[in-house]
N, CA, C and O of each residue as an XYZ file, in Angstrom:
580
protein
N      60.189      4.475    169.743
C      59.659      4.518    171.086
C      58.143      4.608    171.019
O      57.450      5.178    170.176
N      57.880      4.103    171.804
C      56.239      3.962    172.112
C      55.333      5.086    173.318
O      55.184      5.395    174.500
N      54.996      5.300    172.136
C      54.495      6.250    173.858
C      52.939      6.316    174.018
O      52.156      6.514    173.089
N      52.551      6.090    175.536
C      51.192      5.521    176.144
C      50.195      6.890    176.718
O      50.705      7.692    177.501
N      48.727      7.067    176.245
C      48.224      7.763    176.576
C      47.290      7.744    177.553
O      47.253      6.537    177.796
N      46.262      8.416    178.510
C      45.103      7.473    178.818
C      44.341      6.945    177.662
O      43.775      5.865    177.829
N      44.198      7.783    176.045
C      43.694      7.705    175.383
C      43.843      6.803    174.144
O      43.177      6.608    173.127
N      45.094      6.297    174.697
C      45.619      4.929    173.849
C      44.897      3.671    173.898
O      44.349      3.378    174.961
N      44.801      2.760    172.751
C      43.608      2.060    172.782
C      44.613      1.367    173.811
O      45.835      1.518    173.822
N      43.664      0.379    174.887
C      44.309     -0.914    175.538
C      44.748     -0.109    176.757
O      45.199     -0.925    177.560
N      44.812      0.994    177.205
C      45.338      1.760    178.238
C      44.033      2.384    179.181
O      43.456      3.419    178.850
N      43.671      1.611    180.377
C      42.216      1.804    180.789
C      42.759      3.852    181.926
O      43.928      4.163    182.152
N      41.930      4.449    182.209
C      41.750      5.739    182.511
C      42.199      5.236    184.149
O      42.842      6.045    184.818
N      41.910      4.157    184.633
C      42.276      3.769    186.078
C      44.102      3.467    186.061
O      44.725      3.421    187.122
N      44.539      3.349    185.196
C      46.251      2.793    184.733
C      46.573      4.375    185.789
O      46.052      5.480    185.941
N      47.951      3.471    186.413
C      48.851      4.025    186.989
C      49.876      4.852    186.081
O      50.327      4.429    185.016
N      50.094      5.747    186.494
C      50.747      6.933    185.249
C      52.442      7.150    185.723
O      53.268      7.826    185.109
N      52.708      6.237    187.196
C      54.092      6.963    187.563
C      54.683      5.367    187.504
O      54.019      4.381    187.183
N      55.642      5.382    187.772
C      57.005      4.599    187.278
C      57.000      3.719    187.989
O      56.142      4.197    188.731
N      57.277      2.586    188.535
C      57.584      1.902    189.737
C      58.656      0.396    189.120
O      58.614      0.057    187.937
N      59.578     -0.364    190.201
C      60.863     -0.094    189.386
C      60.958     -1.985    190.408
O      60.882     -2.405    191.562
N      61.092     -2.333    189.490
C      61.351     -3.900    189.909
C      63.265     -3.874    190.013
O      64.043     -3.395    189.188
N      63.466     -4.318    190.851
C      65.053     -4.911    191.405
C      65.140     -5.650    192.303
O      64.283     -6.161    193.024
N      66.802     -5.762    192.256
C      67.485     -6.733    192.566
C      68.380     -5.996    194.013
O      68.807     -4.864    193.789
N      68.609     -6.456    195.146
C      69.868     -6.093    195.755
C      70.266     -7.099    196.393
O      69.487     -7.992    196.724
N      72.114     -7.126    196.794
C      72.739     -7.978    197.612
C      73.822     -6.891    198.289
O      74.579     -6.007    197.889
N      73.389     -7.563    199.685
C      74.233     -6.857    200.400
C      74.562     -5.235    200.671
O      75.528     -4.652    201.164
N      73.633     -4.914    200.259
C      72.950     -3.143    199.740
C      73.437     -2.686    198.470
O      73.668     -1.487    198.318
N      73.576     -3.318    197.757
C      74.060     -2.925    196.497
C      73.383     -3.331    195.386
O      72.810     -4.407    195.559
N      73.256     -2.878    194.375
C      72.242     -3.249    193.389
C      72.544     -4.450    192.640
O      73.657     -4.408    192.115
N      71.707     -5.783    192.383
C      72.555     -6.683    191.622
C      71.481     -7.398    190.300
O      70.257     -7.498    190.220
N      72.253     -7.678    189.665
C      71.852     -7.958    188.143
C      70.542     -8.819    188.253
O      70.438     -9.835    188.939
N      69.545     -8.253    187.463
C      68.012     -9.441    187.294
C      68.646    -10.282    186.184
O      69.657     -9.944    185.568
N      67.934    -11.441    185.984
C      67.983    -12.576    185.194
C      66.505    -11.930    184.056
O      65.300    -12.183    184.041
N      67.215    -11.210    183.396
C      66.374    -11.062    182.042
C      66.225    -12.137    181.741
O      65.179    -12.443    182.312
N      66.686    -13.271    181.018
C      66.160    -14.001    180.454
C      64.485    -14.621    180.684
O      63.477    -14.623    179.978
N      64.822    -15.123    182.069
C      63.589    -15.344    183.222
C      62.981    -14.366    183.485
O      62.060    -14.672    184.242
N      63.004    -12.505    183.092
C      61.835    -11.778    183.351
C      61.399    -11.905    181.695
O      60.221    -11.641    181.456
N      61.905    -12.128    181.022
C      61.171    -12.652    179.511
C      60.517    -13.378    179.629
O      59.358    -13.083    179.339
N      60.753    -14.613    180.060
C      60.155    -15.928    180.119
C      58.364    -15.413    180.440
O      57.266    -15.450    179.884
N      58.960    -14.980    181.625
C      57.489    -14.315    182.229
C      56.404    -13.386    181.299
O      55.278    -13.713    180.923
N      57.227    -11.962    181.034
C      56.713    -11.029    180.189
C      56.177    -11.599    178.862
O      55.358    -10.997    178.169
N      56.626    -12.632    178.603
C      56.626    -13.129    176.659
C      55.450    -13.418    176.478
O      54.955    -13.275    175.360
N      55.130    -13.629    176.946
C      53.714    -14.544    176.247
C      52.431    -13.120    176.747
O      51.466    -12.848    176.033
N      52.650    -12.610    177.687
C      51.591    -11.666    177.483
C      52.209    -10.104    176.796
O      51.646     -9.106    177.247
N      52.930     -9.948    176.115
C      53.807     -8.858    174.929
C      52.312     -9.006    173.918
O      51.585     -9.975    173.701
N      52.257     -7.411    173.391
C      51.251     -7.902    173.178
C      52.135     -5.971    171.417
O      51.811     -5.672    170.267
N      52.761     -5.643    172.027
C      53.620     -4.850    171.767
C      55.194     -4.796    171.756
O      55.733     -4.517    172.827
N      55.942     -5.020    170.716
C      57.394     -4.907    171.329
C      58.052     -3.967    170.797
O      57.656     -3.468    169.744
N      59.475     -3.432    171.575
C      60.253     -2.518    170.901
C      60.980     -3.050    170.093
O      61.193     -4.248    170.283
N      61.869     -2.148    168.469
C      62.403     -2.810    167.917
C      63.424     -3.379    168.775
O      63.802     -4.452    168.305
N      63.965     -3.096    169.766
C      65.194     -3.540    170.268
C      64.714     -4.690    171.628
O      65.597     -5.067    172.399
N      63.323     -5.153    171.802
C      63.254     -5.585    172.852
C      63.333     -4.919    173.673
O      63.397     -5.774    174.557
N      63.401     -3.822    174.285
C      63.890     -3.055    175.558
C      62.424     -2.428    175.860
O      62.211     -1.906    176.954
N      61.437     -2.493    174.878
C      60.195     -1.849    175.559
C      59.172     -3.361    175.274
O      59.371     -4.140    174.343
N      58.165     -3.496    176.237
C      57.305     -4.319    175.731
C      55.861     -3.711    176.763
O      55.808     -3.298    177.922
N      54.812     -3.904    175.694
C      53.644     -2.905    176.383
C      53.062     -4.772    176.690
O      53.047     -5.565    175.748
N      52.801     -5.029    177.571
C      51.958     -6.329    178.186
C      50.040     -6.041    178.596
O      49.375     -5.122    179.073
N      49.802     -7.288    178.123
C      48.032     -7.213    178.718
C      48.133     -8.599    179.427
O      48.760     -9.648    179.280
N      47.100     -8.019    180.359
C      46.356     -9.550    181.248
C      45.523     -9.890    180.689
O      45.188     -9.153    179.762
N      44.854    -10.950    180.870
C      43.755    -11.588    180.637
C      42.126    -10.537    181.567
O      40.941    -10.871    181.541
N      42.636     -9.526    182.134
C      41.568     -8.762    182.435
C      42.143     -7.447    181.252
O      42.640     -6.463    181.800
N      42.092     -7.437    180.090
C      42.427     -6.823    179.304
C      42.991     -5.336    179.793
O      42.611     -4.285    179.277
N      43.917     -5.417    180.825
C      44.489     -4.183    181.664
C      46.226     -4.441    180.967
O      46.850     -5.492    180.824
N      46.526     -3.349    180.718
C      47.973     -3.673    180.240
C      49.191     -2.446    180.831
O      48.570     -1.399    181.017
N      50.523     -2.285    181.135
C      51.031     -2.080    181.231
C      52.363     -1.840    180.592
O      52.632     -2.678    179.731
N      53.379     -0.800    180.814
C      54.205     -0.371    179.329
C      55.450     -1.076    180.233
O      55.364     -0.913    181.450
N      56.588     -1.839    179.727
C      57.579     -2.330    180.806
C      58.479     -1.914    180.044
O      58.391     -1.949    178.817
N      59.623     -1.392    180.795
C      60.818     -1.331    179.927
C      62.539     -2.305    180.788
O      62.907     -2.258    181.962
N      63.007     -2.852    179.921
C      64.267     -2.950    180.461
C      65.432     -2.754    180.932
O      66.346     -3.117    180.192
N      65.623     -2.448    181.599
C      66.534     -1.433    181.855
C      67.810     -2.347    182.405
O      68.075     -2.223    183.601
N      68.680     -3.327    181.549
C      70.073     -3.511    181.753
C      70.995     -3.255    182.762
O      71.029     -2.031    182.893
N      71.708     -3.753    183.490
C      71.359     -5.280    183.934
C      70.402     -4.925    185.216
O      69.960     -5.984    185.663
N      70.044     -4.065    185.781
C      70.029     -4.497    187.050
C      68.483     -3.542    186.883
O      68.593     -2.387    187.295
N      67.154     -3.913    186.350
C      66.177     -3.023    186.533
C      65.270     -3.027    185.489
O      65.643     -3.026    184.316
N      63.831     -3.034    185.901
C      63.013     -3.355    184.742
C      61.634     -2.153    185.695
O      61.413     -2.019    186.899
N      61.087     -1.595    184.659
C      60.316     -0.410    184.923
C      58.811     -0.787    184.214
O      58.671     -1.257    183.085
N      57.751     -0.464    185.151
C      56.769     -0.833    184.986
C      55.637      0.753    184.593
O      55.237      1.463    185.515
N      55.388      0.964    183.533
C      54.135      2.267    183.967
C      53.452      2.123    183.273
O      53.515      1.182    182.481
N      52.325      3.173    183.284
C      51.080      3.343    182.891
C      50.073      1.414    183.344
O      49.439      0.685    182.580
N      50.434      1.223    185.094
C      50.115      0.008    184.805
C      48.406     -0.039    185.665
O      47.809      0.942    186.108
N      47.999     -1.302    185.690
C      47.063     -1.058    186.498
C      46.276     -2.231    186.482
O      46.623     -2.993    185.580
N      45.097     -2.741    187.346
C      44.123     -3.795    187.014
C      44.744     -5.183    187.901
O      45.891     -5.272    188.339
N      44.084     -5.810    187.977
C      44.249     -7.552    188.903
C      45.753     -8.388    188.047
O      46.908     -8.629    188.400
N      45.193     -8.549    187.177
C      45.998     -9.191    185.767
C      47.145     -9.055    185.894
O      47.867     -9.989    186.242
N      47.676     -7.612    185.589
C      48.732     -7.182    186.033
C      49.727     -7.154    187.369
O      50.924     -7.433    187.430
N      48.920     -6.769    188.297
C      49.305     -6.950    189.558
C      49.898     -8.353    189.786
O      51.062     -8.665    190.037
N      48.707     -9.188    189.622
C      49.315    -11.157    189.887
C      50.393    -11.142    188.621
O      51.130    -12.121    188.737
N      50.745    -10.298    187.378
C      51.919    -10.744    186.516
C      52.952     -9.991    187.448
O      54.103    -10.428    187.434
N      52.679     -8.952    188.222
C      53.894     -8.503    188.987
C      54.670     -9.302    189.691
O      55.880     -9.523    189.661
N      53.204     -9.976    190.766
C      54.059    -10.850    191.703
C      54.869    -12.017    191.280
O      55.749    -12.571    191.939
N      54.427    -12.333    190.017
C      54.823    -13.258    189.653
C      56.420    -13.369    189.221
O      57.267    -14.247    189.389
N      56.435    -12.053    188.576
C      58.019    -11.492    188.028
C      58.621    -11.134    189.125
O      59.834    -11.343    189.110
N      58.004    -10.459    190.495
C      59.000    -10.806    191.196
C      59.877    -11.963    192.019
O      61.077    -12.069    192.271
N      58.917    -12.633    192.264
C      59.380    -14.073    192.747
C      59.923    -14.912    191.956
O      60.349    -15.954    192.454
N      60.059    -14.685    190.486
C      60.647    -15.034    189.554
C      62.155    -14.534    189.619
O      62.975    -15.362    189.221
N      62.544    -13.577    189.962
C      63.749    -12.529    189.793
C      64.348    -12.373    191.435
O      65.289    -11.665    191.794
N      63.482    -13.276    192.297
C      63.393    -12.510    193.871
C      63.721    -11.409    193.930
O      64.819    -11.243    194.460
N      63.038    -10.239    193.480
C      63.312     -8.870    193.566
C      62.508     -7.908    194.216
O      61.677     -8.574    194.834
N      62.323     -6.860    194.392
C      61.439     -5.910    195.245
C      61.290     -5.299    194.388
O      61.993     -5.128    193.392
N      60.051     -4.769    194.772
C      59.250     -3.076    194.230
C      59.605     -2.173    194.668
O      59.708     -2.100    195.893
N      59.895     -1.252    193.953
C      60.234     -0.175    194.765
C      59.862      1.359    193.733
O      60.295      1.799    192.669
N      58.534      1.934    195.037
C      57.539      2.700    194.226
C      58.905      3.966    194.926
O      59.617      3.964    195.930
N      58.753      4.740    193.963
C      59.519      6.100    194.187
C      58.960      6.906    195.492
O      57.788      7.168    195.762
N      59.984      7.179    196.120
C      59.601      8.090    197.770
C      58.562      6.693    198.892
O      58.080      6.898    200.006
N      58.523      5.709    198.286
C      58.089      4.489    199.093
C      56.499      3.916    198.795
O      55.788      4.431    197.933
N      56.177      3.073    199.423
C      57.419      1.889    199.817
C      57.966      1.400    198.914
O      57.943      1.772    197.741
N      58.772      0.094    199.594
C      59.044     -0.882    198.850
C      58.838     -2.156    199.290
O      58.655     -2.442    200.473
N      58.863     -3.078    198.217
C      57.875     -4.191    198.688
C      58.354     -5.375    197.965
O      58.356     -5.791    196.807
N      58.969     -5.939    199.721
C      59.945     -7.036    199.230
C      58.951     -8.381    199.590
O      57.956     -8.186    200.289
N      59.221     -9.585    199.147
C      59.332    -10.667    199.045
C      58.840    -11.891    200.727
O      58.003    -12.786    200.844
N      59.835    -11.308    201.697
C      59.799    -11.876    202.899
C      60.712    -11.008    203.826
O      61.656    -10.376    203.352
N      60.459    -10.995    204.933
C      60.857     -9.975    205.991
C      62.290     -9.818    205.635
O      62.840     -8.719    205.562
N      62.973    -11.150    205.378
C      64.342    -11.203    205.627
C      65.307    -10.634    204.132
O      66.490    -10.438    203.855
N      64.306    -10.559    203.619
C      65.126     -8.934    202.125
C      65.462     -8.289    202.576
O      66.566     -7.880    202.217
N      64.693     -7.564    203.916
C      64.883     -5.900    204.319
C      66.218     -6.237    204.491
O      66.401     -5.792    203.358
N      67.036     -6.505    204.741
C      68.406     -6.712    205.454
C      69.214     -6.239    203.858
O      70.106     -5.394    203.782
N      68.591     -7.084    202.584
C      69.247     -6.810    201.588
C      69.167     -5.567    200.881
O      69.951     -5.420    199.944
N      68.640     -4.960    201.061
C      67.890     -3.626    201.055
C      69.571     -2.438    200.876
O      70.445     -3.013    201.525
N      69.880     -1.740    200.544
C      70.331     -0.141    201.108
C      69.889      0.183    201.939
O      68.700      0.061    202.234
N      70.780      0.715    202.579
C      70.423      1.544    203.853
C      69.203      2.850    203.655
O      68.230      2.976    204.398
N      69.494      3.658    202.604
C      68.819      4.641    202.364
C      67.038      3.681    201.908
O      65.991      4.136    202.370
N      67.035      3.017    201.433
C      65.814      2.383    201.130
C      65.044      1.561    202.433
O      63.844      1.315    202.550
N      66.541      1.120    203.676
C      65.649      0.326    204.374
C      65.352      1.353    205.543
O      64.479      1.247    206.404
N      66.102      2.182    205.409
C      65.505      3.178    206.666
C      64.971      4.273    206.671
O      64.532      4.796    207.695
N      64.914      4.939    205.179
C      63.809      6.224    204.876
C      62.347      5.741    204.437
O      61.307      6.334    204.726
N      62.457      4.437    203.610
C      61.002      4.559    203.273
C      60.268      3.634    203.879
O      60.816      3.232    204.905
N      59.314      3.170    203.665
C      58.348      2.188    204.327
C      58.818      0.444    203.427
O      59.033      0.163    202.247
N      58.811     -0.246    204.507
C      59.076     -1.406    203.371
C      58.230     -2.423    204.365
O      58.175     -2.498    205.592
N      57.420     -3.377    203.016
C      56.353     -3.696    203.307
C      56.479     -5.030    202.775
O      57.173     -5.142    201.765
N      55.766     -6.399    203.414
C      56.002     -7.380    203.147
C      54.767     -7.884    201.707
O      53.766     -8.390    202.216
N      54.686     -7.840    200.297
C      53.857     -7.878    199.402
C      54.366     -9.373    198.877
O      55.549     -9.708    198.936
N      53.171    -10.336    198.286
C      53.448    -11.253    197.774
C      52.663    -11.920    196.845
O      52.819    -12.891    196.104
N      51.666    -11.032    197.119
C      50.590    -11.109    196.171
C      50.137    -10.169    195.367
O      50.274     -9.066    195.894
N      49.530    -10.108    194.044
C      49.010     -9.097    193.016
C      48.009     -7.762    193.864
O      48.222     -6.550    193.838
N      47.042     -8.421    194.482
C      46.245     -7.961    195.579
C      47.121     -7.174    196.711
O      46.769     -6.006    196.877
N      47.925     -7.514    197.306
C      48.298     -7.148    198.166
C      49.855     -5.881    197.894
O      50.362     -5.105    198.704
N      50.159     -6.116    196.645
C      50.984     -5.222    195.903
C      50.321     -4.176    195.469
O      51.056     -3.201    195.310
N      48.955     -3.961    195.156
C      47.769     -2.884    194.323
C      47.289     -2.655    195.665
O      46.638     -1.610    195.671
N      47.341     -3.215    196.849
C      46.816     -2.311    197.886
C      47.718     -1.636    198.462
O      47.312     -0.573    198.931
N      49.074     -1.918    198.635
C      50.279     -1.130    199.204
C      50.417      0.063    198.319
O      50.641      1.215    198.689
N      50.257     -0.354    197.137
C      50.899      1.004    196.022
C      49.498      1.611    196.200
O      49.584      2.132    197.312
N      48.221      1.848    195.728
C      46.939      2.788    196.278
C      47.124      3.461    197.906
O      46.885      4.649    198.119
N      47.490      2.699    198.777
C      47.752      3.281    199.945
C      49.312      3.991    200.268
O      49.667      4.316    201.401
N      49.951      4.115    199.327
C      50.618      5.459    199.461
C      50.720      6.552    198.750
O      51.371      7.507    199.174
């Protein structure tokens, strides 16, 4: 296991330190991401891997990197993340996976209005859910809560 410090080289002091959790739902229920296709995405900026594949620490091209882990089948976890780079690799993995963000105690931040419906109940009516589609606009929702 890998474990990320502020003081780890490649880990800037502005990096996000709490968890935030890429998925999948249908019909309020949780449903399986297409790992293969969040690889596709993640691969080429891995810059770190676990022996098992299940951890991969990623950098952008704004040398900002983030620790991702996999989490089988239905969930892939993003921390210590932070920076532009990252953010636009977010949006990218999600529209890749059509999946939502979903920052712990809120929001969450789906795709197009018409997710909320796919949503849980407990997710679409306790927390804030917010229409994000861009890197920019995903790093301003998550700073503003």
């Amino acid at each position: 296991m890998v474990v990320l410090r502020h003081d780890s080289p490649g880990v800037k002091k502005d990096s996000m330190s709490f968890d935030i959790f890429v998925c999948r739902f249908q019909n309020g229920e949780p449903a399986t991401l297409d790992m293969s296709a969040a690889h596709e995405v993640l691969d080429p900026y891995a810059v770190v891997r676990g022996p098992d594949t299940d951890f991969l620490l990623v950098s952008a091209a704004d040398g900002e990197e983030a620790g991702v882990y996999f989490n089988h089948p239905t969930g892939i976890t993003f921390n210590r993340f932070g920076g532009g780079g990252i953010m636009d690799l977010l949006a990218v993995l999600l529209r890749r996976l059509d999946a939502v963000l979903v920052v712990p105690g809120g929001p969450v931040m789906i795709q197009r209005d018409g997710d909320r419906e796919l949503l849980p109940a407990a997710l679409r009516d306790e927390w804030p859910v917010v229409v994000a589609r861009t890197g920019a606009e995903i790093d301003r929702v998550i700073r503003a809560s």
